[in-house]
C-alpha positions in Angstrom: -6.5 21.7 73.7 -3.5 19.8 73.5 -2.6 16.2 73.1 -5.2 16.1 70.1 -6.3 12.7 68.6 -5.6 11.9 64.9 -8.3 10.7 62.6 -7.0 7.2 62.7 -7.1 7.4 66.9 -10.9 8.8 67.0 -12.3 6.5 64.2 -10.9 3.3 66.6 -12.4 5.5 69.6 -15.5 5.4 67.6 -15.4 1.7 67.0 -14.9 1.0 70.5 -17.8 2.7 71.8 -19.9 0.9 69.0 -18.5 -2.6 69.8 -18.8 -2.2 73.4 -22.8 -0.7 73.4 -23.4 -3.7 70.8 -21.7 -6.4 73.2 -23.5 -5.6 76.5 -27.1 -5.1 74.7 -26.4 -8.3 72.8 -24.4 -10.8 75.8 -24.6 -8.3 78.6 -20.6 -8.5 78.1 -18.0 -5.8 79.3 -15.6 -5.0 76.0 -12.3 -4.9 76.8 -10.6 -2.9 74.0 -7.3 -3.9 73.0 -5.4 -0.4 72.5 -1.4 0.0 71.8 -1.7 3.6 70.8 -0.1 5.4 73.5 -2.4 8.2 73.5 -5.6 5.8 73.8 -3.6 4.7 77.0 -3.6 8.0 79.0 -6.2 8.5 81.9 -8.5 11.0 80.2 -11.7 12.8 80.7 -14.3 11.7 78.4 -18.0 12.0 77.5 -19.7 9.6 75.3 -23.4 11.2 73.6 -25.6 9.1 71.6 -27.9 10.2 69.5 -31.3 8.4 67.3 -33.2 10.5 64.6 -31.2 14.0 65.4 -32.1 13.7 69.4 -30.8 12.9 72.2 -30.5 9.2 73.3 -28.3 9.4 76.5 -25.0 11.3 77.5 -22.8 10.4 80.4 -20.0 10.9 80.9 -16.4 11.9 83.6 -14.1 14.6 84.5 -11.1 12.3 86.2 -10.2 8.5 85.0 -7.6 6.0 86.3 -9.0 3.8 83.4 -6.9 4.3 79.8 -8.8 6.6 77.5 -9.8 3.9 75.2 -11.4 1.6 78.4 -13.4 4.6 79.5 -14.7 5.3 76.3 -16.1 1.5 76.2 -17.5 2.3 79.7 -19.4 5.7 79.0 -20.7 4.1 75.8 -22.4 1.6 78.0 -23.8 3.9 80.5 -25.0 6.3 77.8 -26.6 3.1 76.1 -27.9 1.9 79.5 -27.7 3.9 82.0 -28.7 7.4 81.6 -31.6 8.4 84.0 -33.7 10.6 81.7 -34.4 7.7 78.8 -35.0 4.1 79.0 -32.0 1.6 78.1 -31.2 0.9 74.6 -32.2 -2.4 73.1 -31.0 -4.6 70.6 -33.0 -3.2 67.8 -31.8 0.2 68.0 -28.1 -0.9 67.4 -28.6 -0.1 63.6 -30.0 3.3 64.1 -27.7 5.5 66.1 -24.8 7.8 66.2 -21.9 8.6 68.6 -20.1 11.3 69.6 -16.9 11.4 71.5 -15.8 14.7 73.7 -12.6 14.0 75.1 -11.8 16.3 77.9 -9.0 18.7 78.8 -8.7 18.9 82.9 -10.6 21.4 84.5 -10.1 24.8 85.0 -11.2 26.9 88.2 -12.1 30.0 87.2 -13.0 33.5 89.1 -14.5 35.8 86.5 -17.4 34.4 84.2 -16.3 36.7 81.4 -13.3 33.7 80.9 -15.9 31.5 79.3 -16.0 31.7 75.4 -18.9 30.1 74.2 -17.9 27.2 71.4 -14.8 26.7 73.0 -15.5 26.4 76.7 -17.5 23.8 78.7 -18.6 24.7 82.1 -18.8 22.7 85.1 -20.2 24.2 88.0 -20.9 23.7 91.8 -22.7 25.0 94.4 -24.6 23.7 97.9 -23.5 20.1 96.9 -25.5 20.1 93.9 -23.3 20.3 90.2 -23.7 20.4 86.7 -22.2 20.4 83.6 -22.9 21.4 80.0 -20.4 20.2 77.1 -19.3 23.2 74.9 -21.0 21.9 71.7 -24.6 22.6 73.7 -24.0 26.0 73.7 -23.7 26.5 70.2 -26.5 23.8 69.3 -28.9 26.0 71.5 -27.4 29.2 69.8 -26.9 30.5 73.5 -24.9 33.4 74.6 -22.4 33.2 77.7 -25.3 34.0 79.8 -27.8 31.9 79.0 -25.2 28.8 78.9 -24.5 29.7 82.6 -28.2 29.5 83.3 -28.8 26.4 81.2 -25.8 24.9 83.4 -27.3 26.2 86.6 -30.7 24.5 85.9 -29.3 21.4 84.7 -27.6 21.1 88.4 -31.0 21.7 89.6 -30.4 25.3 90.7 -32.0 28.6 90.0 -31.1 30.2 87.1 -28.9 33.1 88.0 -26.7 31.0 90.7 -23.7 31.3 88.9 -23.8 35.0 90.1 -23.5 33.4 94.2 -20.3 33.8 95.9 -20.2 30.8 96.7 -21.0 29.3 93.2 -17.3 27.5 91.9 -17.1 27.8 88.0 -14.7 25.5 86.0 -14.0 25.5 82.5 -12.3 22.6 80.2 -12.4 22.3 76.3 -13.0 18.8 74.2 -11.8 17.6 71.7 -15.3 16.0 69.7 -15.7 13.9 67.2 -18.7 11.4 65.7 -19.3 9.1 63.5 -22.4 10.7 61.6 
């Protein structure tokens, strides 16, 4: 992936995403980061994850952002913190107990032949019949998954049957991250 971040540029990323989920839980405030680092200024693609005790605490994120990078990142940390449908918001008393992780995303990729995807690299969006999903390329190596099973996974988490990556009229995209967390 190009345009990497330096250490210096994730670690405020980092901060950002802390101050902003401790803000909103706290006031019910919107952080507005002050940035002047021109790459924190660039529309980018970013996923926030949180994280308590090893598991999953939320995870949202977005493909396409007119926002700079470092307003987005204050903006997925919140819905992650608040807004993800598969876990109850967070709440004041689990702001000293969690970790975040930062994926900051290359633009998509369409792709026609499935071999393409190399698992640890490659994240997969995918589409089909109005339904989508996507799996960040760190899952795929948590999971210990091969290139078929992360299709699957990706296919299930859109709600579809497993093997309907293999449909015609299935539309596979790949993009890398850049990730980084604080724990």
């Amino acid at each position: 992936m190009s345009d990497l971040l330096t250490h210096q540029e994730q670690n405020k990323l980092l901060g950002i995403a802390r101050d902003a989920i401790g803000l909103y839980l706290k006031r019910g405030e919107i952080h507005e980061p002050a940035c002047d680092e021109a790459a924190l200024l660039e529309p980018r693609g970013v996923f926030v994850t949180l994280t308590r005790n090893g598991r999953l605490r939320g995870c949202i994120g977005t493909f396409h952002s007119e926002r700079p990078l470092c307003r987005e990142v204050a903006a997925m940390a919140v819905a992650a913190a608040t807004g993800d449908p598969r876990f109850y918001p967070m709440t004041c008393k689990e702001l000293e107990d969690f970790s975040i992780e930062i994926s900051v995303l290359s633009p998509l990729r369409k792709i026609d032949d499935p071999l393409e995807i190399q698992v640890g690299e490659h994240g997969i969006y995918l589409e089909k019949g109005g339904r989508s999903g996507v799996l960040l390329p760190q899952v795929a190596v948590e999971n210990r998954w091969d290139r078929r099973a992360f299709l699957q996974n990706t296919c299930r988490k859109a709600g579809l049957d497993s093997d309907a990556w293999k449909s015609p009229d299935c539309i596979l995209y790949l993009f890398t991250a850049q990730i980084f967390r604080d724990f």
